[in-house]
Structure formats: C-alpha cells, structure tokens
Phi, psi and omega in degrees: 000071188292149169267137178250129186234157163216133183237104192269099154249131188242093171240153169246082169259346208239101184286283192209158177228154183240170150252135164208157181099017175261187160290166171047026176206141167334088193268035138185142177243138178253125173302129153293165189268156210067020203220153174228132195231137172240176174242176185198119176261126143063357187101342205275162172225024151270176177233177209306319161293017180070016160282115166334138187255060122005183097193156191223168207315141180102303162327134144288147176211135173209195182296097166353075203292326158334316179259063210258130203105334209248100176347118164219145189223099186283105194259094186274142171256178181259155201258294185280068179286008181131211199201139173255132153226164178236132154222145168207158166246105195248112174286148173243137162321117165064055111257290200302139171285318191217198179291335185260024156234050197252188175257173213202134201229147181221161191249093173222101174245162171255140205269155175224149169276134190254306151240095185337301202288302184279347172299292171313344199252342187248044186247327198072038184095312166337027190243343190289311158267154194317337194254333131334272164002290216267004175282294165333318144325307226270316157320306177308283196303320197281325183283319174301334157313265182323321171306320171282334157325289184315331165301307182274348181289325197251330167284136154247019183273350193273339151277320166312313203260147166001112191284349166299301188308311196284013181260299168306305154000284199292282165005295230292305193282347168299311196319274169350302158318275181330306202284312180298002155277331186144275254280162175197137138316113197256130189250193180271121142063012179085007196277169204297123169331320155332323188276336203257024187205112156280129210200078165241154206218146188201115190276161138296126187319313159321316182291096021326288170277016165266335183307324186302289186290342172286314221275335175294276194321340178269334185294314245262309200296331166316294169286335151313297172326303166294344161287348181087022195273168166265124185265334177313320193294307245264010195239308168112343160258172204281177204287313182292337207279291195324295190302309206278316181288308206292305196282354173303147146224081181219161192331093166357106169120329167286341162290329177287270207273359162288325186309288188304348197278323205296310271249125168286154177011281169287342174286324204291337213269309175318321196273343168302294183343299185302303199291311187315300197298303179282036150073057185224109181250321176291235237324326168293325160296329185307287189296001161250007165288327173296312154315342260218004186050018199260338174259125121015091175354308216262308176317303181314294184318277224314308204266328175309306184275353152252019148278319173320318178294324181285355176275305191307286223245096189266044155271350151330306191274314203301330197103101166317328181317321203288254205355285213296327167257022175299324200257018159073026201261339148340309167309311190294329186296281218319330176295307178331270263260333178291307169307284189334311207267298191293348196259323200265355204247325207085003175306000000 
C-alpha cells in the first residue's frame, strides 16, 4: 500500500539577464514591478564601498561608470517565482475498505524571494543564457521535489500527527530549506505561519467508527471492572496493562489501544475475540486485519497512529477540511495570493 503522492513546484526565478555598458546594449534599465535586479561586476554583486548592488521595482539601475572595463550584468529574478503543492494518498491497513478508499492529504504555499545575492551565488556564473536560466529554474524545482518526497517518505507523522504541530513543522523546515537557497515561504505581511500554508487531511469514513468503538470498548472494559469480573482472562492482558487503561486519564479508548499496539499476537487475537463477542465488530475487524500477514510493519504502525490521533483528537474523524474553513483558512491563502497579483499588477 505505497503511499501515492504528486508534487508541483513551479518556480520561475531567474527571469533575464541584460549586459550593460557595451555598445548596442542598455545602459540602463528600470526593475519591474514583481521583480527584483542584482548587478554583477566581475561575477561580484557589491559595488565599489561593498553595499549589494540590489534593486527593487521602480529602481533605475546602470553601469558604473568607474568600473569601466569590469562585465557588468543585470540579472533580473522574480520576487514571487511561484508556488508548491502536494497531494497524496494513502490506504491505511484496516482503516481504508478498499485502494479507492484512502486518505488523502493535499498542500500548498507560496515561495518569496528572500536573498537574491545567495541565490546567484549559487547558479556558478550561470545566467547569462535563456537555457542557463532555465536549467536552474529547473534545478531549484527538482530540489525541492525531492526534498519533499523525502519528508513524506520517512514521517508518518505527517498523516497521524497534530495538525497544528505538522503544519508548524512541515513550516519550519520547508522554511529552512528554501532560505538556504535565496528562498522563504511567504506569509501574509510576515504574518502567523498558519497563513502561509494550505494543509488539509481527509480519512476514510471508517475512522470514525473504529475511533467510536475503542473509545466504547475502554469504557465497556471500565465497567467490567467495577464489577469486579476479570478483564484479564477475558481480554488476554497482564495486569499492569489493565491498571494503566483503568487508571488513564486521557481521552477513553486511548489507553486501550496504546495497550494493544504494545501487545503480542496472541494477546492481540484473544482481544478481537472479546471485541466480537461484546458486539463492537469494526473495531474487532480492525485487529484482525492487522493480524492478517497482509501488511508491512511500517503500514501497521501508520494506521495504528492514526487511529490514536482520531480517538485523541476528533476533528480527525470529523474533517479537518470543516474546521479549516470555519477558521477561514482558504481565505487567508487566498490573501497571499491577492498580494502577490497586486504587487505584480503595481497596485
């Protein structure tokens, strides 16, 4: 059950290069708006006191004339080169009914430029023709791709875990990433990380009601207690397992199935039994699917932590989509995405 993912990085950064100060070439150009122009003496981008030779839309910019002799070259990038998404999908063992019922998770933000000067430095010279440009362009997007492959390839937190922590997460180190290249993940106005990423997650329907029935089944194991029956015989776990769910104080059902993840085979196979028998059957099918030779470790785990995150946390089951547009947060991209077109428009 490969998780299937696809990832669009569009970035356009490295626009055009001009030469000035020869015959037959511009001796000066004013940056467009959405545009950012460094100069390059010699490969160097200081000017003779060592200030970045820089400039931003509206700047005029031309040749030194002092350095007269030294290639000079104005290389404009784009202040917005684009935007990344993801979508991916993953069947979970025993959650998902069939391959056309899996989760499904989709991504997107927009990239800003952050230091022009280290971006360039890292082309090797490499700008002065369109296929230069665009390999690089073309490079940049290929890392980023990859970077992120790698991310969803190795977290299983990223289906599982809190959606705030993996959207800060996810934030911190794409952020991280980018900026060693020139780049940053562009927020509203410099505004809360929240803003600067679309990140919705969407379950199988099932997750809901095994989320139901664990959380039914710890209760159920509760009152057995109090009754006094032996939940050991009749569950198949040790004693100490038994004391930490009766005595949790977390969410009903979470104590439970932290027990069973710990839990061997034959403990695991008795306690489906017991779940049959007390009439809670998706949760009992859960555990014998898992059982089932049919699945990967690492697939088992997966679906083990997100059902845990969906007992703790039921905005899981519910859909995070709902939550995310109660708090407007589409709106919020969308602003990103309004600024960018007025900044590009000259507004």
């Amino acid at each position: 059950m490969k998780q299937e993912i696809q990832i669009n990085s569009n970035l356009e950064i490295l626009q055009a290069a001009f030469r000035l100060g020869v015959r037959g070439a511009p001796q000066q150009i004013e940056v467009p708006v959405g545009h950012v122009i460094v100069l390059s003496y010699g490969y160097e981008f200081v000017d003779v006191s060592g200030w970045p030779e820089v400039y931003s839309a509206g700047e005029i910019v031309r040749h030194d004339p002092l350095r007269r002799g030294v290639p000079c070259w104005a290389i404009q990038l784009s202040e917005f080169p684009g935007r990344v998404d993801v979508q991916a999908r993953q069947v979970l063992a025993g959650i998902s009914r069939s391959e056309d019922d899996p989760a499904s998770l989709r991504m997107s933000c927009y990239v800003r430029l952050h230091d022009p000067i280290l971006l360039l430095r890292r082309t090797g010279g490499k700008w002065e023709k369109e296929s230069d440009r665009k390999a690089f362009n073309e490079r940049v997007n290929a890392d980023v791709r990859d970077w992120l492959q790698a991310l969803f390839d190795k977290d299983l937190q990223i289906w599982s875990g809190d959606e705030q922590d993996v959207l800060k997460r996810i934030f911190s180190e794409l952020d991280e990433f980018l900026r060693r290249i020139g780049l940053r993940v562009d927020t509203i106005d410099e505004g809360a990380i929240t803003s600067a990423i679309i990140f919705v997650r969407h379950y199988p329907a099932s997750l809901y009601d095994l989320a139901f029935q664990f959380t039914q089944a710890e209760r159920f194991l509760r009152y057995l207690h109090q009754q006094g029956e032996d939940i050991r015989q009749k569950t198949g776990f040790a004693e100490e397992e038994i004391g930490m769910i009766i005595k949790s104080q977390e969410r009903a059902g979470v104590a439970l199935l932290r027990a069973l993840m710990g839990a061997p085979p034959d403990v695991k196979r008795q306690f489906s039994r017991w779940l049959k028998s007390s009439n809670i059957p998706e949760a009992a099918s859960f555990v014998e699917e898992i059982l089932s030779n049919k699945y990967q470790e690492r697939e088992i785990k997966l679906s083990e932590h997100v059902l845990l995150s969906a007992i703790r946390n039921p905005w899981l089951t519910q859909g995070e989509w709902l939550k995310e547009m109660t708090e407007s947060l589409m709106t919020r991209f969308q602003q990103i995405e309004r600024r960018i077109k007025r900044i590009s428009a000259g507004g």
